[in-house]
N, C-alpha and C positions, 0 to 999 in steps of 0.2 A: 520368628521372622524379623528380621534386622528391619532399620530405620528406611533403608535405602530401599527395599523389597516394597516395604508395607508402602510407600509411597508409589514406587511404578505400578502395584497391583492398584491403590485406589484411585488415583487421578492422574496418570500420565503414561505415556507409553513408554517405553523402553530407550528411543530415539529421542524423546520431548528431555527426558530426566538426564540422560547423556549429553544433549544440544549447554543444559543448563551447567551440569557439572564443568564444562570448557572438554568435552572428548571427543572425537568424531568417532563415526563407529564402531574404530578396529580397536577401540579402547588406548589410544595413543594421547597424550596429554596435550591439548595446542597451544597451552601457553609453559613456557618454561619456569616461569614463576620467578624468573632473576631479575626484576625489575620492579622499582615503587611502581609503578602504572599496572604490570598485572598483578602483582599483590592486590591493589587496589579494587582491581576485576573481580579476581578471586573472592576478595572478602565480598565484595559485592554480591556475589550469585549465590554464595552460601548464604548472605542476610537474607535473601530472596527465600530459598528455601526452608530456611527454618518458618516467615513470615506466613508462607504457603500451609506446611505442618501446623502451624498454631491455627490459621482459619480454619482447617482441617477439623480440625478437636474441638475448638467450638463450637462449630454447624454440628457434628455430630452429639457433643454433648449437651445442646440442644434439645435435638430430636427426642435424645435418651431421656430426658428431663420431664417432656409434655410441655415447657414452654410454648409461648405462644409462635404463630408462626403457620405457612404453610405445614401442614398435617401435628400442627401442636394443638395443645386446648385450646382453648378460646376462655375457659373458665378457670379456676383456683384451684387445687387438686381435693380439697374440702370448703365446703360451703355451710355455714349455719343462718339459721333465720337471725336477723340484725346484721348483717354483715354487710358492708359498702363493697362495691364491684363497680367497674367500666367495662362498658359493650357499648356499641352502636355509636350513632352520630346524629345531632339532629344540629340545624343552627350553624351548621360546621363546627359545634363544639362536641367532646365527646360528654356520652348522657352516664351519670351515675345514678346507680339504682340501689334500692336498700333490700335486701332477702327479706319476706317475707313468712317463707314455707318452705321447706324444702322436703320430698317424698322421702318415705320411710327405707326405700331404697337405696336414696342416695342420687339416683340417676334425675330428678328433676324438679328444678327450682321456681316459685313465682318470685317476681322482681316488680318494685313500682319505684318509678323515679323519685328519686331523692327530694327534686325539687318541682315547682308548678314549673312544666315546660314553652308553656302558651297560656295565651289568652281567647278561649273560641266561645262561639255560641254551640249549645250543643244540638242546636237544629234551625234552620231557618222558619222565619213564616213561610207557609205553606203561597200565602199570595205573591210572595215576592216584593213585599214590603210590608214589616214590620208595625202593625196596630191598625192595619187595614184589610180589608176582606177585598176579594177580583173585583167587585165592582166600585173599588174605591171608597167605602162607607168608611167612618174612622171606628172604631172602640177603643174603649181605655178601661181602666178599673172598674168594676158595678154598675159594668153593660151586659148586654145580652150574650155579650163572648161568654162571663163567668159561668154561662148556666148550659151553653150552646156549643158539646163538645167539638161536633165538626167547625164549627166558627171559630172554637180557639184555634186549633189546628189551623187553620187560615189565618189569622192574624198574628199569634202567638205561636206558631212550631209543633212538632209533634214529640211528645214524650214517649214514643216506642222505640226501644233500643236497633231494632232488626232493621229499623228502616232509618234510623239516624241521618244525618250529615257526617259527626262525629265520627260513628262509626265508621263510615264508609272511608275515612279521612285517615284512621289511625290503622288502619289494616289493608291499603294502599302504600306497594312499594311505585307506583308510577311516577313519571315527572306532570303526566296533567292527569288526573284524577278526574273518573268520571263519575257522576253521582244521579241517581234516580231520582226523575221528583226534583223541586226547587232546590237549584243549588244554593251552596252561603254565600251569599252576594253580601254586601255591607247595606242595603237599602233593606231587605229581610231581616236586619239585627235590629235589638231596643234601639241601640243609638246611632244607627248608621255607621260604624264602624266595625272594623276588626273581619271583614270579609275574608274570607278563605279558598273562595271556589279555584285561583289561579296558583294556589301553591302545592306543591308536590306533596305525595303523600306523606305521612310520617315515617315510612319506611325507605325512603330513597335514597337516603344519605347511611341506610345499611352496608356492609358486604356480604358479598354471596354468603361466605361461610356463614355470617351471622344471620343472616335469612335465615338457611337451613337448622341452625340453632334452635327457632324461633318457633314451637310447638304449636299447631291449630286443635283448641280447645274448646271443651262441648259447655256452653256457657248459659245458664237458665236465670231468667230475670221475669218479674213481676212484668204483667198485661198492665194496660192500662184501661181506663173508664169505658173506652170503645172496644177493648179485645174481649172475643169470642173467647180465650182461656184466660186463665187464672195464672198459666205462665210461657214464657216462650222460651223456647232453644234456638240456641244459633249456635254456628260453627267461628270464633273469631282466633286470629294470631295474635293481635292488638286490644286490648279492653281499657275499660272503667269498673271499678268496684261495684260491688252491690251492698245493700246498708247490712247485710248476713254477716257478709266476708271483712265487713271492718272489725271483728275480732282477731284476724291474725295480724292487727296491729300489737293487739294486748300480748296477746301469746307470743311472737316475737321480742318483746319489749321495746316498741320502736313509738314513737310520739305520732299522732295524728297529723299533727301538723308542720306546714311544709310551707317555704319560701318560694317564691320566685325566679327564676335564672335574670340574671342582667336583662339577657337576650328576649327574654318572655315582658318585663317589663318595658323597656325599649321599643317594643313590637305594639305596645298595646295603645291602642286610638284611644281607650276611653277614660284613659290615663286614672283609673278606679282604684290603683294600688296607690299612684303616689300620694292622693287625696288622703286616701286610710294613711298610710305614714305619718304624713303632713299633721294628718289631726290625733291619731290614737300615739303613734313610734311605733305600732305594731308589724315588726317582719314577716310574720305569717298570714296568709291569706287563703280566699275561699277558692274551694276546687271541687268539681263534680263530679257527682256517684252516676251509675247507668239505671241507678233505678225510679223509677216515674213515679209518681205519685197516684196513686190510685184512682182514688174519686176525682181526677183532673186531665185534661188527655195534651197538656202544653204546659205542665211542671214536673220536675227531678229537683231531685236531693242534692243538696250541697253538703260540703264538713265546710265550717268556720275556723275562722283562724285563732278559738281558744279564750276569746275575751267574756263570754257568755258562759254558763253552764252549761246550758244546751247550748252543743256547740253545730246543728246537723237541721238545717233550712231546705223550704220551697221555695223553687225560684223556678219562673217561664222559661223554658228553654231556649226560644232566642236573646235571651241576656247576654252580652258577648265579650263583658269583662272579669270572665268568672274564668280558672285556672282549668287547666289539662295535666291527670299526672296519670300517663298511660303504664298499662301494667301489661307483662308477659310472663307466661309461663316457657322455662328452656331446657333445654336436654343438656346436661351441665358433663357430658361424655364427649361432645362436638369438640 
């Protein structure tokens, strides 16, 4: 098929392609061409064409590629555990994620963000302010909360993943997020800051495609001191690790420990990172696991930023200057 063919068959009609060559229908030439000005024309509609043909071949050899793009991948055409990738948007910045696992198949990857992306409490008091029980009583340390699991729950947050804030927060694509139970107000956090209940989910600043990307997995984590089992399942898109699943840090070969975004810092009321800088220079900082602490029903596990041997802490859940590094599992064929 000649140049001229392959053109009118793919994007033009017969009369569009003729309009541009300078022909009218009957195939008669309308400029005579004896003149600098139509020369001038001439070269003109031919630069056109050829400019047409090149977009041509790269939209298609595009396509042919799996590049990104409407009906491209959205992923690398190989993916290994260690490996830095961009997806999604949080912050209006785009979020880079570090491979953790990838299936024996090939078809699907867990990813946990590069960096601490926020600063949240992982649950609010239960009262609606933070070290106080609904009738306004105060507790603090080696009160009757330590021993009185529904009272911590009330004052201190609750350590069950299923019913989190957290959760509810990281597996919302909504612009207002609705949440069961005490929302994260900043007055239910340790320090009255870092409230969350008015910000859109984590997933808003997604797109479609990368929604659909974004596999809902069957996720099992430790009961706490109040649950009736030993463990729960949930269905979530969006998560936090479990203290199990911090070995496919090892097995990947990727460091535990993770920084900050600008954005996460800047965000953060309880300004708990810049203090640690200020005094250690340590860039790494703490971020939390989705698993509770057993014998407590208002602490989870944190990972430390490394200064420690044991680098892996209890802390109350409404603490609200402790890091968020959410993880997804994806269909890396999307």
């Amino acid at each position: 098929m000649s140049e001229k063919e392959r053109m009118m068959d793919e994007c033009m009609t017969e009369e569009t392609y003729k309009a541009l060559l300078g022909e009218d229908f009957s195939g008669k030439p309308k400029y005579k061409n004896d003149t600098n000005e139509e020369k001038t024309v001439a070269a003109l509609i031919i630069g056109i064409v050829v400019i047409w043909t090149a977009v041509l071949l790269l939209v298609q050899g595009g396509k042919m590629s799996g590049e990104s793009g409407n009906g491209g991948n959205l992923f690398p055409d190989t993916m290994k555990a260690g490996d830095t990738i961009t997806f999604g948007m949080y912050n209006n910045e785009e979020i880079e994620w570090r491979v953790l696992k990838v299936s024996e198949d090939g078809k699907e990857a867990v990813l946990i963000s590069k960096n601490i992306l926020c600063m949240k409490a992982y649950d609010a008091a239960e009262s609606g302010k933070c070290s106080y029980d609904k009738e306004g009583n105060r507790y603090l340390k080696g009160s009757a909360a330590d021993i009185d699991q529904q009272l911590q729950i009330q004052v201190w947050g609750n350590n069950d993943w299923s019913l989190s804030n957290i959760r509810t927060w990281l597996n919302s694509s909504d612009e207002v997020v609705k949440y069961d139970g005490q929302a994260p107000v900043a007055a239910a956090m340790g320090e009255g800051r870092n409230g969350y209940q008015n910000e859109p989910g984590f997933l808003y600043g997604f797109k479609e495609e990368e929604l659909e990307a974004v596999k809902e997995v069957e996720n099992i984590t430790c009961g706490n001191k109040l649950s009736d089992r030993d463990t729960i399942v949930t269905k979530d898109k969006v998560y936090l690790l479990s203290l199990e699943e911090l070995k496919w840090f090892e097995e990947a070969g990727i460091s535990l420990l993770a920084e900050p975004t600008k954005a996460a810092i800047a965000n953060d009321g309880t300004s708990w990172y810049v203090m640690d800088m200020e005094m250690y220079s340590e860039k790494a900082y703490y971020w939390w696991l989705r698993e509770p602490v057993k014998e407590a029903s208002a602490k989870c596990y944190i990972v430390g930023n490394g200064m420690e041997e044991e680098n892996i802490y209890k802390k109350n859940v409404s603490m609200e200057g402790f890091g968020i590094r959410p993880v997804i599992t994806v269909n890396v064929e999307k």
